[in-house]
N, C-alpha and C positions, 0 to 999 in steps of 0.2 A: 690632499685627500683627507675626509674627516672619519672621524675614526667613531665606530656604532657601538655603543655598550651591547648589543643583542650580540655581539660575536664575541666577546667573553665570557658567555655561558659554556658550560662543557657541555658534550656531547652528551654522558649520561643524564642531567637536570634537562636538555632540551628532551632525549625520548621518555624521560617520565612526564614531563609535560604534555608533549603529545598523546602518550599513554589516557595520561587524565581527561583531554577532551574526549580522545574515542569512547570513553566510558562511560563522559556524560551525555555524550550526544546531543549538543546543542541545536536544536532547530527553532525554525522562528515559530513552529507551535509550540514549544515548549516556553517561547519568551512570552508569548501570546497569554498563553497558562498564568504566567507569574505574575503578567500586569493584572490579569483579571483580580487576582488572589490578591494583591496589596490593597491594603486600605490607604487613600486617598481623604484627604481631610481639609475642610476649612470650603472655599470657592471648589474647588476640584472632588469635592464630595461625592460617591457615588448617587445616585436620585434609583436608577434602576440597578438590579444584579446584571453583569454582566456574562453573555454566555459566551463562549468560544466552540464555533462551529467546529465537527468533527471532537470536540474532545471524550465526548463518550463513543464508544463503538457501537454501531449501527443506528438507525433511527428508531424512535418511538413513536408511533402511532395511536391517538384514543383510541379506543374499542368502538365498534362502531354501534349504532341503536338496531335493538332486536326486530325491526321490519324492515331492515336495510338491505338491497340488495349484492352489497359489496361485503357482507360480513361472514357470508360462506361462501366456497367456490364450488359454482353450482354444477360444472363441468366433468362428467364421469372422468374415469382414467383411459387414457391412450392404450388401443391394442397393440401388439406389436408388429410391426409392415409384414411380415415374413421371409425381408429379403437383406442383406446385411449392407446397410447403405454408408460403409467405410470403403468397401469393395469399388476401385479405381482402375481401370483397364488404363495400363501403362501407355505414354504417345509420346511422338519423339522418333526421332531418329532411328535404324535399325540397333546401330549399334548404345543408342541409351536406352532402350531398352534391354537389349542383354546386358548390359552391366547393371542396370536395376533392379533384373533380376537375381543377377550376382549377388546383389549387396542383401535383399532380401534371403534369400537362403543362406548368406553370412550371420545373418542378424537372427536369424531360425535357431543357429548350432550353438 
């Protein structure tokens, strides 16, 4: 049997170690992130900036030209139905519905 230097670690240096990834939270957009940001020199020189999709949060969009019809939303606002369309007539069995009932006036109190 050969014998692993990884198991003469103690236990405490292995959960700070772990400790430390959870912290850092490595993901491959984070690796993504870091290649972008090195500079690279000689043959391997950057030519463009590199961007990494998602790394700002949400999208940017130009503004669009003032005869554009995409640059207001020309659509009034929605009136309300009058009827409350969450409202679900129980089906099922006799008795899953009385228990769904149940559970409904459980969840009332």
């Amino acid at each position: 049997m050969t014998h692993n230097p990884a198991d003469d670690i103690p236990q405490a240096e292995r959960r700070r170690i772990m400790a430390d990834d959870r912290r850092a939270k490595a993901t491959y957009h984070n690796f993504a992130q870091a290649d972008a940001d090195t500079e690279l020199g000689g043959r391997y020189a950057k030519v463009q900036p590199t961007s990494v999709t998602g790394a700002n949060p949400g999208s940017v969009y130009p503004k669009q030209p003032e005869g554009s019809p995409w640059r207001t939303d020309e659509c009034p606002p929605e009136p309300p139905l009058g009827c409350n369309i969450d409202a679900v007539e129980p089906v099922g069995e006799v008795f899953e519905i009385e228990a769904s009932k149940e559970e409904q006036s459980v969840e009332k109190d």
